[in-house]
C-alpha positions in Angstrom: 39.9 84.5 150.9 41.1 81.2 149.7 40.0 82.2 146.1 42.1 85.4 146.8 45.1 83.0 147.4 45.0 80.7 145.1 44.7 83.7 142.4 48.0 84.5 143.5 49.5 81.4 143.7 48.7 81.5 140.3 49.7 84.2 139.0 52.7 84.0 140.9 53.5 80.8 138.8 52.4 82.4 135.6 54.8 85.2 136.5 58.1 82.5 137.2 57.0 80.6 133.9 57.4 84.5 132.0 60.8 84.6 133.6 62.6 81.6 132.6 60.7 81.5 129.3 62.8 85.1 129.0 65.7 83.8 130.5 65.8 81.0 128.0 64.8 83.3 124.7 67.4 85.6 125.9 70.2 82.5 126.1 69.3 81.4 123.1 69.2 84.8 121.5 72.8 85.4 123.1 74.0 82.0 121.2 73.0 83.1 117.9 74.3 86.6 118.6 77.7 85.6 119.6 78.1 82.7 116.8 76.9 84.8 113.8 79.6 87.5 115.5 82.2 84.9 115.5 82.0 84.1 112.1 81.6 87.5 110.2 84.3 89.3 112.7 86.5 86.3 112.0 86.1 86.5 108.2 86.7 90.4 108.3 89.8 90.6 110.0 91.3 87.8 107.9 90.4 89.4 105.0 91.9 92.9 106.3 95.1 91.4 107.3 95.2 89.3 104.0 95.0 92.8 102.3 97.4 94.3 104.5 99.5 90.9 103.3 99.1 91.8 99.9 99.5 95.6 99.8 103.1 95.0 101.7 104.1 92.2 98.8 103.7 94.9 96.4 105.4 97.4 98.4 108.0 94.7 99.0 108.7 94.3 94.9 108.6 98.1 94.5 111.5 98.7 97.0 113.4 95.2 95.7 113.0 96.8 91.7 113.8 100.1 93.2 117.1 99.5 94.9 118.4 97.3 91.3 117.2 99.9 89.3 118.9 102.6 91.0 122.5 100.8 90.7 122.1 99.1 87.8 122.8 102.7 85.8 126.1 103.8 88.5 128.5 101.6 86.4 127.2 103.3 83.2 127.8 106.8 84.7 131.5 105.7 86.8 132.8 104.3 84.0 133.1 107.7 82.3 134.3 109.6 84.8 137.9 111.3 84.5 139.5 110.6 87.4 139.5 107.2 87.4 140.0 107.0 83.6 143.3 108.6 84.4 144.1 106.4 87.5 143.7 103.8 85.5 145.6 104.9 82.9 148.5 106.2 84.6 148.3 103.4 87.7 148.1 106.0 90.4 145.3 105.1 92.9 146.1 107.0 95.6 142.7 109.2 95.2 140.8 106.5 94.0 139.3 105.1 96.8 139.0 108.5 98.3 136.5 109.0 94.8 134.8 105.7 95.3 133.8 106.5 98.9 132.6 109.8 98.2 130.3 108.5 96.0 128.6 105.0 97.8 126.9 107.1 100.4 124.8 109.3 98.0 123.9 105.9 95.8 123.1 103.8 98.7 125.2 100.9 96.9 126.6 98.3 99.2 130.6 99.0 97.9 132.4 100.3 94.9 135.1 98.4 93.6 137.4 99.5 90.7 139.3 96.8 88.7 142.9 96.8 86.7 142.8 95.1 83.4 143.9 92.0 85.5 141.2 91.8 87.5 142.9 92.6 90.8 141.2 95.3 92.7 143.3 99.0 92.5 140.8 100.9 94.5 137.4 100.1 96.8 134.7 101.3 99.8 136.1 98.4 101.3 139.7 99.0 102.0 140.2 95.4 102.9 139.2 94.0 99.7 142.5 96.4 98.1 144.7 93.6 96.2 142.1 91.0 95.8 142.0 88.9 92.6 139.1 88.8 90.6 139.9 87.5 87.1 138.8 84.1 86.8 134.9 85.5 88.6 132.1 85.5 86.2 131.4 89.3 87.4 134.7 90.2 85.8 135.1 88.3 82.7 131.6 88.7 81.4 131.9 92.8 81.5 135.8 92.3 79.7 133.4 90.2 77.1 130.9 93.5 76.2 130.0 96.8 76.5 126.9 96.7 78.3 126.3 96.8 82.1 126.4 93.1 83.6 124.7 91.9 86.5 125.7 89.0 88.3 124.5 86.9 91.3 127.4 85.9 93.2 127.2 83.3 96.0 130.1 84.7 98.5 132.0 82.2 100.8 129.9 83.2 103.6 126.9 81.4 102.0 125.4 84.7 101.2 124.6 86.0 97.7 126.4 89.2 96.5 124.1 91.5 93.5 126.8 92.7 91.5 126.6 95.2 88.6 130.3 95.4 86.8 131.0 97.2 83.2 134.1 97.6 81.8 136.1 101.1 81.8 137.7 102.2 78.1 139.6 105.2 76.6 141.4 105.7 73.8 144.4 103.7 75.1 141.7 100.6 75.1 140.3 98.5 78.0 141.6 99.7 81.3 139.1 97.9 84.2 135.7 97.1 85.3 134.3 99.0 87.7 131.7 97.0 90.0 128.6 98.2 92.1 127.1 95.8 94.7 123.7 96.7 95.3 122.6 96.7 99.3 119.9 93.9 99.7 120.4 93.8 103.2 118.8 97.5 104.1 116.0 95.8 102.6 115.9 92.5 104.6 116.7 94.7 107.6 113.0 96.1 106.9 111.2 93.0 106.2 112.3 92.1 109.8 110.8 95.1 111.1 107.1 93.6 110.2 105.3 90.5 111.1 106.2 88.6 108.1 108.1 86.0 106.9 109.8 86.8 103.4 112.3 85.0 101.2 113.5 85.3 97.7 114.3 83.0 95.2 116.1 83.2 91.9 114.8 81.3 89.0 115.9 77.6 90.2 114.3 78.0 93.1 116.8 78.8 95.7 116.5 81.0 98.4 118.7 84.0 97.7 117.5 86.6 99.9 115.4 85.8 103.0 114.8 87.2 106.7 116.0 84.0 108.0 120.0 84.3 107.3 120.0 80.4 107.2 117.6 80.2 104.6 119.5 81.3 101.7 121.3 78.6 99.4 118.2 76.2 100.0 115.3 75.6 98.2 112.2 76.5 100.4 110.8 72.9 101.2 114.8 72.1 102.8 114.4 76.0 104.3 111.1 75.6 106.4 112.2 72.6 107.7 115.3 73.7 109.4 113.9 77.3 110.8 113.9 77.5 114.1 110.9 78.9 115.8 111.7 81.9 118.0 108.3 83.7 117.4 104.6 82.8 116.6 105.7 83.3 112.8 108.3 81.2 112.5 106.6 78.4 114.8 103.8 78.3 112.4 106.1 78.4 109.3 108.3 75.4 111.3 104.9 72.8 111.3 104.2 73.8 107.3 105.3 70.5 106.2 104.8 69.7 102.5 102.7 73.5 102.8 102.7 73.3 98.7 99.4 70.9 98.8 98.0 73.3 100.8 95.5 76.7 99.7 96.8 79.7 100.2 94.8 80.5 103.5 95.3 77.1 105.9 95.2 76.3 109.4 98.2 74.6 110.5 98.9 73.1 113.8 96.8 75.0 115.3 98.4 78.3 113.7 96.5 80.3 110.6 99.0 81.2 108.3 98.8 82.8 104.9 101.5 82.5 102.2 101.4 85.2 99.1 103.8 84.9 96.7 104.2 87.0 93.2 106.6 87.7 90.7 110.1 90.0 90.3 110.1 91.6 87.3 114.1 90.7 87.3 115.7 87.4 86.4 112.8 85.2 87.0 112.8 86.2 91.1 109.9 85.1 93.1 108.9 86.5 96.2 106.9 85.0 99.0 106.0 86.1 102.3 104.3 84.5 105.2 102.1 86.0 107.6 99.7 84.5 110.6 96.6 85.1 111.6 97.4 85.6 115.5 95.7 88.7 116.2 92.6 87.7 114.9 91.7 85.0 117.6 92.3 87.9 120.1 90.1 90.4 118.6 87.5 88.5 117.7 87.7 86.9 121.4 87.3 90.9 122.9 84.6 92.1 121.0 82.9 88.4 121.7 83.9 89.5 125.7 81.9 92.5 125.6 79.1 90.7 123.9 78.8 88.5 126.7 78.9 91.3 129.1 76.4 93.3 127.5 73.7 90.0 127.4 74.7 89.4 131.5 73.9 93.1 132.4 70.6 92.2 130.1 69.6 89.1 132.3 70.4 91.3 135.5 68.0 93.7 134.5 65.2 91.2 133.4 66.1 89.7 137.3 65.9 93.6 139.1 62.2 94.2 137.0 60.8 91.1 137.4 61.4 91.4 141.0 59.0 94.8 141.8 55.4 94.9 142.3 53.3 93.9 139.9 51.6 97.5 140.2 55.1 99.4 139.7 55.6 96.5 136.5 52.4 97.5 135.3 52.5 101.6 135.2 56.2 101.2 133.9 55.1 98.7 131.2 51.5 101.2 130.5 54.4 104.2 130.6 56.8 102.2 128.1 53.9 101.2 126.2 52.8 104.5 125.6 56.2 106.1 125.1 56.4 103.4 122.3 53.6 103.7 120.9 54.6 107.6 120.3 58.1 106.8 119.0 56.3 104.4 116.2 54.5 107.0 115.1 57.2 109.5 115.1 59.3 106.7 113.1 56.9 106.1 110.5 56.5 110.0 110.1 60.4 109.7 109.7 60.5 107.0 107.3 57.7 108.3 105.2 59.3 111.5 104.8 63.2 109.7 104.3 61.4 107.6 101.1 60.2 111.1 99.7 63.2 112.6 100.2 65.0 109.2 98.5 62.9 109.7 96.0 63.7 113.1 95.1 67.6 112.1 95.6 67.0 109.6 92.8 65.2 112.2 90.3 68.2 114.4 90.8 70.7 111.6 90.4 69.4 110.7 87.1 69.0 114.8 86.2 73.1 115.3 87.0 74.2 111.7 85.2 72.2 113.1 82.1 74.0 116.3 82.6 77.2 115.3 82.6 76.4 113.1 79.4 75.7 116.5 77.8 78.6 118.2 79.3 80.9 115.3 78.0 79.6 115.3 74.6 79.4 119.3 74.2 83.5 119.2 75.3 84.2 116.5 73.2 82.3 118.5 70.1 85.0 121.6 71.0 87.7 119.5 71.3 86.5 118.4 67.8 86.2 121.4 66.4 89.5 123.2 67.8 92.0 120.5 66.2 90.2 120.4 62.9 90.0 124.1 63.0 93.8 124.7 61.5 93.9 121.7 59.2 90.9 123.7 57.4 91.8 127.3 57.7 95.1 125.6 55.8 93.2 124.1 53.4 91.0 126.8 52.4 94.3 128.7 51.8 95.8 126.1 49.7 92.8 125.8 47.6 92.5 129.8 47.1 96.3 129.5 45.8 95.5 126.3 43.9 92.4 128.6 42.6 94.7 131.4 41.1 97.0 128.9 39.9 94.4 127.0 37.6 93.5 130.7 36.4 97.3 131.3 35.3 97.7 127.7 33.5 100.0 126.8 36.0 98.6 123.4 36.9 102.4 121.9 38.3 102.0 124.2 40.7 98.5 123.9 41.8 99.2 120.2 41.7 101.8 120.6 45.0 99.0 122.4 46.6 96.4 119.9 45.9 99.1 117.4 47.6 99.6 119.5 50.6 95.6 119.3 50.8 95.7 115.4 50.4 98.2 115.6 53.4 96.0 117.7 55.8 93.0 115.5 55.2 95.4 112.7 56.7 96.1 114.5 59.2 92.3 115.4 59.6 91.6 111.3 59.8 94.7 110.6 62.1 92.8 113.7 65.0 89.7 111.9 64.4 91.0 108.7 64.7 92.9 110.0 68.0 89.5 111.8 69.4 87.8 108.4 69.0 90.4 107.0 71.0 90.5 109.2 74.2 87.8 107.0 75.8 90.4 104.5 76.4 94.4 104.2 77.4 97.1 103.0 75.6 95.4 103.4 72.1 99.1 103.0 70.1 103.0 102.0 70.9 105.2 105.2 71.3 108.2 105.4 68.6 111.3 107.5 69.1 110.9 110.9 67.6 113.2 113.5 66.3 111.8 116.7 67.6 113.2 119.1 65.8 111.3 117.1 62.6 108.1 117.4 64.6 108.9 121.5 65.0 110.0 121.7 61.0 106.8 120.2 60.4 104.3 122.3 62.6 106.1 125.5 60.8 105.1 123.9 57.5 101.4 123.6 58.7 101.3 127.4 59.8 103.1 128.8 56.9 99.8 129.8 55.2 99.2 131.7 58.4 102.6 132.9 58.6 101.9 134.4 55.1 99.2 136.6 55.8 101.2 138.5 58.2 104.4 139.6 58.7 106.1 138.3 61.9 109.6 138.0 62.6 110.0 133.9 63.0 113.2 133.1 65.3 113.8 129.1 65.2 116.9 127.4 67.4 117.4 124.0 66.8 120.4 121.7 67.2 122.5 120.0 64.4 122.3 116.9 66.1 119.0 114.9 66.1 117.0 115.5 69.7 115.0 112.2 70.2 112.1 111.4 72.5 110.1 108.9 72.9 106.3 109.7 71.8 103.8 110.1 69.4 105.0 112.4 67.0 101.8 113.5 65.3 100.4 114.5 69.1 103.5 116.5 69.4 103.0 118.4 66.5 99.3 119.1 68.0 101.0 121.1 71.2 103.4 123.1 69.1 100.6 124.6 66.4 98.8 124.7 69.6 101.4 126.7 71.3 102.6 128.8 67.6 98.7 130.1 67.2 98.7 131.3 70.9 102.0 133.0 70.0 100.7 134.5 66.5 97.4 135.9 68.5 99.0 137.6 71.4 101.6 139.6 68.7 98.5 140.7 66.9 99.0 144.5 69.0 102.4 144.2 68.8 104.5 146.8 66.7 107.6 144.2 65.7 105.6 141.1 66.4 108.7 138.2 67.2 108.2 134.4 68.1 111.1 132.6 69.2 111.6 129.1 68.9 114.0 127.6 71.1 114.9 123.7 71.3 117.4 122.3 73.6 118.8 119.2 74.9 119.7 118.3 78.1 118.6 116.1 81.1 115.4 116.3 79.1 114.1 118.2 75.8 112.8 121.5 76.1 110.6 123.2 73.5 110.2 127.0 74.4 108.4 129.5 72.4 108.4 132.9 73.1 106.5 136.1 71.9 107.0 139.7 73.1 102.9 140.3 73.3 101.2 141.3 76.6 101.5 138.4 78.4 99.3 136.4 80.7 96.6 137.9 83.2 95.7 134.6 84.7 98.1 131.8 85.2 96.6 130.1 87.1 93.3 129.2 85.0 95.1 128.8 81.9 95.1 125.1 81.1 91.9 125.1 82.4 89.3 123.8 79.8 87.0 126.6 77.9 89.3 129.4 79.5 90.2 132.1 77.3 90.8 135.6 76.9 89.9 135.6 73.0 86.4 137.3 71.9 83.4 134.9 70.8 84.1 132.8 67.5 88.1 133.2 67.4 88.6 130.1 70.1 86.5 127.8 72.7 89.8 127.4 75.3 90.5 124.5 74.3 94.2 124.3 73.2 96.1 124.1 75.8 94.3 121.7 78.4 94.4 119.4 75.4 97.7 120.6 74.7 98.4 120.0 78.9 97.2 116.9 78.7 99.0 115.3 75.5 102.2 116.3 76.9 101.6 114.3 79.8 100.6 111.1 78.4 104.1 112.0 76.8 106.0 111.7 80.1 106.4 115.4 80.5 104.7 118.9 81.2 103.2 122.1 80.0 103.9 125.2 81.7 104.1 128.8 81.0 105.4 132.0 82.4 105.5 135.8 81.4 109.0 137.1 80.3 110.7 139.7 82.3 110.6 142.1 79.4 107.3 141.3 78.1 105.3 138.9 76.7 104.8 135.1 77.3 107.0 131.9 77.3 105.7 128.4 77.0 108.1 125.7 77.9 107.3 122.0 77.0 109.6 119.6 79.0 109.9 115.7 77.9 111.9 112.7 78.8 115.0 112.8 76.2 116.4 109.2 74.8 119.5 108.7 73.9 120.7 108.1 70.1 121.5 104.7 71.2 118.4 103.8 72.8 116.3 105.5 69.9 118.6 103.1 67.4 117.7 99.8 69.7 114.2 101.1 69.9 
């Protein structure tokens, strides 16, 4: 009996030292748990909301560059338009402001103002600002001084900062005004505001010129952060940041996180920075910590509620458990065994696709090859058969231009190879202004030996005045015999087989050629590479998604489109530059 007891007494302590050697693994578990989770949830939402920092900085410049961008070419297009050429020259501005107005809204310009030769202002959005003198302001005197578009910084007597393009408006009857264009910065402060940042700009001394805070701008940012006031978390943490400069980018300050990003302005030396806290991250990390906590106290109540049943309910649940266990394991090796197999088998097929598409890359490349060189030689081989006949009739001057229109197409050979070579990476050569109806003389020239072999009627449209883009003018050339062979194959049934070659200048250059064949079955596949309606050995479908894609690393586009009385029309569309710009260029 007494043996009996003390058995129990015994295991009844055995069973107490169990529990609080439980209780204290679990406690110190929970510790380790909750400190490792401190430290990597802190680190990730910093990080995510120093991206999120970041990605609005960028999106910050883009809409700054944007909104200059967009005005800085309104003065070039006002100053040439009519009605207030003649207002100015006959000094009737009763309809003037009437034109300015109906124009601010669709810019999204801050005001137009229209200048006399005096500087006093005949005309504005503003209709307050009517009769105001503006000779003597840098805004006026430097666009009297030149031709170009000026832009101009103006600190107003507000102690804001105005952004002011002006250029000066000219007829025949000589300088008449300046027209000026104030660009609207505040729109864009207005949506800094709307985020949880603190942003400023400042010009290339260093002084604030454009901030959230109206009472920033005018001072350099040390003077700036130490009179803000601190009506949110934000500006309380940007308040403390004395002599911040010494400081990393990331720094706790005062007891507030706060990260400063700052980055360039492609525009007049500007600098934008923007400050941010880290509020939100103490919170977060302190709920999913919460839960934590929960889910290790609803753990200890459990170890409590099963250590407290009978040691013969303990025992069958543990045996139970145990078994149940046991069973899973095996079913979890089983799983892990066959989840290596099929990992290895995911690995041999990795490797068998990578080396596939090796061999898919070169074999297109190899076409591509092929297809450019393919017209340089059918050329040559015609050139050499005339060059052949000449020889034969002792007419050597002769054979000698086509021996030099050979030596031509094997530069032209080296400069595809050198090009092919070169599609691996971006940016290979500088763009130059072209003339492109040189570039369309030129592809006729390569194509006249296949022009001679058959008789089609050639229709060519070109301008008398030069049409210049900016590009690579050998490339170009590629897309037009491209385009002219396409042309020359789908008149092959034809009875009067016609291309047309239409170039015209507008908002952009357009390059349309036109043949009256059957036209296209399959629009939608046809820039697709190795599509093509051509039998085995007469083309590999090649020429136009090469075609497609040199005219977009031109800036423009490829499409095509059947005629309404037959046949095809493929349009090539590309940014057009000015004679001016092409001369500067």
């Amino acid at each position: 009996m007494f043996g009996r007891l003390n058995t129990m007494t015994r295991g009844r302590g055995r069973g107490r030292w169990y529990l609080r050697l439980t209780v204290l693994v679990i406690c110190l578990f929970a510790v380790i748990v909750i400190y490792v989770s401190n430290q990597v949830l802190t680190k990730r939402f910093t990080e995510t909301i120093s991206d999120r920092s970041e990605v609005r900085l960028a999106l910050y410049v883009t809409n700054l560059m944007n909104e200059l961008q967009r005005n800085s070419v309104v003065p070039q297009l006002l100053s040439r338009d009519p009605e207030l050429i003649l207002a100015l020259e006959g000094q009737d501005y009763s309809r003037s402001t009437a034109r300015l107005l109906s124009f601010v809204d669709e810019i999204g310009a801050a005001s137009l103002t229209l200048l006399d030769r005096d500087g006093r202002t005949v005309a504005a959005t503003d209709r307050n600002e009517i009769g105001e003198m503006h000779r003597n302001l840098p805004y006026f005197v430097d666009a009297v001084r030149t031709n170009q578009t000026i832009y101009t910084t103006y600190e107003t007597d507000e102690g804001g900062y105005a952004f002011i393009y002006s250029r000066r408006i000219e007829s025949s009857l000589g300088f008449l005004g300046v027209l000026m264009v104030e660009v609207d910065t505040s729109r864009l402060e207005r949506g800094w505001v709307g985020v949880a940042d603190a942003v400023l700009v400042t010009d290339s001394d260093g002084t604030i010129i454009m901030a959230t805070e109206p009472r920033w701008r005018g001072l350099v940012e040390e003077e700036a952060l130490a009179r803000q006031s601190a009506p949110s978390a934000i500006e309380r943490a940007i308040r403390v940041t004395q002599g911040w400069a010494a400081l990393p980018a990331d720094a706790y300050l005062a007891g507030e996180a706060v990260l400063r990003r700052e980055t360039r302005v492609p525009h007049q030396g500007w600098t934008l920075v923007s400050f941010t806290t880290y509020a939100s991250v103490r919170e977060r990390v302190n709920g999913i910590l919460a839960l934590e906590v929960m889910g290790f106290a609803i753990l200890l109540a459990l170890v409590f509620w099963t250590t407290s049943r009978k040691t013969a309910s303990r025992l069958l649940f543990f045996q139970r458990e145990s078994a149940e266990l046991r069973a899973l394991n095996r079913r979890l090796q089983r799983e892990i065994a066959e989840r290596e197999k099929v990992e290895k088998t995911l690995q041999v097929a990795e490797q068998t696709i990578a080396q596939s598409s090796k061999l898919a890359a070169l074999g297109e490349m190899s076409a591509a090859v092929s297809h450019e060189l393919n017209q340089p030689l059918a050329a040559m081989k015609t050139y050499l058969a005339g060059a052949r006949l000449l020889l034969q009739r002792e007419r050597p001057d002769e054979a000698l231009s086509s021996f030099q229109r050979i030596d031509d197409l094997l530069g032209r050979m080296g400069a595809i190879t050198r090009q092919l070579k070169s599609y691996a990476r971006k940016g290979g050569e500088a763009f130059e202004p072209v003339d492109t109806r040189a570039a369309v003389s030129t592809a006729l020239a390569l194509m006249e030996p296949q022009l001679k072999t058959r008789a089609v009627n050639i229709i060519r449209t070109l301008p008398n005045e030069p049409v210049m883009i900016l590009g690579d003018r050998l490339r170009l050339e590629q897309v037009i015999i491209n385009l002219l062979r396409n042309a020359l194959d789908a008149t092959k049934t034809a009875a009067n087989p016609t291309v047309e070659i239409l170039l015209a200048a507008g908002d952009t250059v357009s390059i349309q050629i036109r043949d009256n064949g059957e036209g296209i079955e399959n629009l939608d596949e046809l820039f697709e590479p190795f599509y093509t309606t051509k039998q085995p050995g007469d083309g590999v479908g090649l020429g136009l998604a090469i075609s497609s894609g040199i005219v977009n690393d031109l800036g423009g586009r490829l499409t095509a489109r059947n005629a309404v009385d037959g046949g095809a029309i493929f349009e090539v569309q590309l940014p057009i530059i000015r004679q001016d710009v092409a001369a500067a260029e």
